[in-house]
C-alpha positions in Angstrom: -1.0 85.0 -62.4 2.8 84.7 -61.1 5.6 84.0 -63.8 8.7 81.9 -62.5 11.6 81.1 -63.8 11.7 77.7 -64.9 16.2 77.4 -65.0 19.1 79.7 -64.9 22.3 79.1 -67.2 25.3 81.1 -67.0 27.0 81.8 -70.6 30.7 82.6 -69.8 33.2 84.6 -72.6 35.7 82.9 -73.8 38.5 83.7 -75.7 39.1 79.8 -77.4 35.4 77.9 -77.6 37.8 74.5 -78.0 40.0 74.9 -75.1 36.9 75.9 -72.9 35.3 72.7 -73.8 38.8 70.3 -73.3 38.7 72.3 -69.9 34.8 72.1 -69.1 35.6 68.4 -69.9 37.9 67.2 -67.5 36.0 69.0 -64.9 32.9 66.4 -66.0 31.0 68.7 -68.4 30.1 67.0 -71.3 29.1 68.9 -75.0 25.0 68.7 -75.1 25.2 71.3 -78.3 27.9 72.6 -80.0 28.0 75.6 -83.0 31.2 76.1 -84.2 30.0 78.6 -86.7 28.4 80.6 -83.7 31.6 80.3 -81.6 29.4 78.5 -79.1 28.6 75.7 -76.9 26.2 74.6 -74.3 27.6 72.1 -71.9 26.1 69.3 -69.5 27.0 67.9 -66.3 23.6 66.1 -64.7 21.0 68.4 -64.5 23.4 71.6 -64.1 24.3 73.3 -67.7 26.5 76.0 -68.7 27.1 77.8 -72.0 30.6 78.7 -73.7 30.5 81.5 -76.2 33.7 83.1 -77.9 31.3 85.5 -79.9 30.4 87.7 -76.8 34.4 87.7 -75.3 34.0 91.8 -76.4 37.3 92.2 -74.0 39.6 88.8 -73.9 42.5 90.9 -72.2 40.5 91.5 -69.4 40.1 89.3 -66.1 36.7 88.3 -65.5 34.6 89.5 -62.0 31.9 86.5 -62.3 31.6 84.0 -59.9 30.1 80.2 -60.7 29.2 78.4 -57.7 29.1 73.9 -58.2 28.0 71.8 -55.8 28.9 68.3 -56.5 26.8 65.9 -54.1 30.5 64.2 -52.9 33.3 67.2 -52.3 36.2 64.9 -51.9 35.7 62.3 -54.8 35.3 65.3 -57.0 38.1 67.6 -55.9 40.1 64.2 -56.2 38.6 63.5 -60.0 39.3 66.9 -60.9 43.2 66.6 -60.0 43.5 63.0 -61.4 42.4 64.8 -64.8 45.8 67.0 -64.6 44.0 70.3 -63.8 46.2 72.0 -60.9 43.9 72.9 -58.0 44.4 74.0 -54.5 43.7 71.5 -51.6 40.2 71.7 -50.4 39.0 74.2 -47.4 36.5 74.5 -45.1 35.6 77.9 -45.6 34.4 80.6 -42.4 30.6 79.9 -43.7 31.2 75.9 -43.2 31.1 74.8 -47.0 34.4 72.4 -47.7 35.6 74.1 -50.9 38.3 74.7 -53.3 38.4 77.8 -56.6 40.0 78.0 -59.6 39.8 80.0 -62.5 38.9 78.3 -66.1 41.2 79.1 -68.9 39.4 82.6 -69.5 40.0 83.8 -65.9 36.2 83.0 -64.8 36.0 82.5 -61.3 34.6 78.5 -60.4 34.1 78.1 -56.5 33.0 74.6 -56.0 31.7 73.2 -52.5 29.5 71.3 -50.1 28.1 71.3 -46.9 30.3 68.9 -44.9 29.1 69.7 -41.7 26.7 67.1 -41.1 28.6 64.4 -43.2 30.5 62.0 -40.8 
């Protein structure tokens, strides 16, 4: 018999669970559970969810090396959401591998690519 995953969910460090989830927020995560006495957070946006947890940020000096990939199913209406909420991001790109894109960094210094394919859209 094969085992299979049945879902992946990043758990980022983070040096202020609070700010994380004001920042989380305006880039359409919303709180699903929330333990303040664990330092923790699990966060919802559609089907995708992401955890927030100040208890394992063993190094909050340090920049972080992760990488978390969102694909929203409509680039431009998100990148322009995103902005309208105040947080400062770059224009979008269409990236050597086709994907129109922009990055930031959350609050923490974890890396957020977000994307689509735009190649087909017209």
């Amino acid at each position: 018999m094969a085992i299979t995953l049945t879902r992946l969910i990043p758990m980022l460090p983070v040096a202020d669970i609070g700010r994380s989830i004001e920042f989380y927020e305006k880039l359409g995560f919303e709180v699903e559970s929330r333990r303040d006495e664990w330092r923790w957070a699990m966060l919802r946006f559609g089907e995708c969810r992401l955890m927030v947890d100040q208890s394992i940020n063993g190094h909050p000096g340090l920049p972080r090396q992760g990488i978390i990939y969102l694909y929203p199913d409509d680039i431009a209406a998100y990148h322009a959401s995103v902005r309208a909420k105040g947080v400062e991001i770059p224009d979008l790109e269409t990236t050597f591998y086709g994907l129109t894109e922009f990055r930031l960094d959350d609050p923490d210094g974890n890396h957020l690519w977000i994307g689509q394919d735009t190649r087909s859209v017209a």
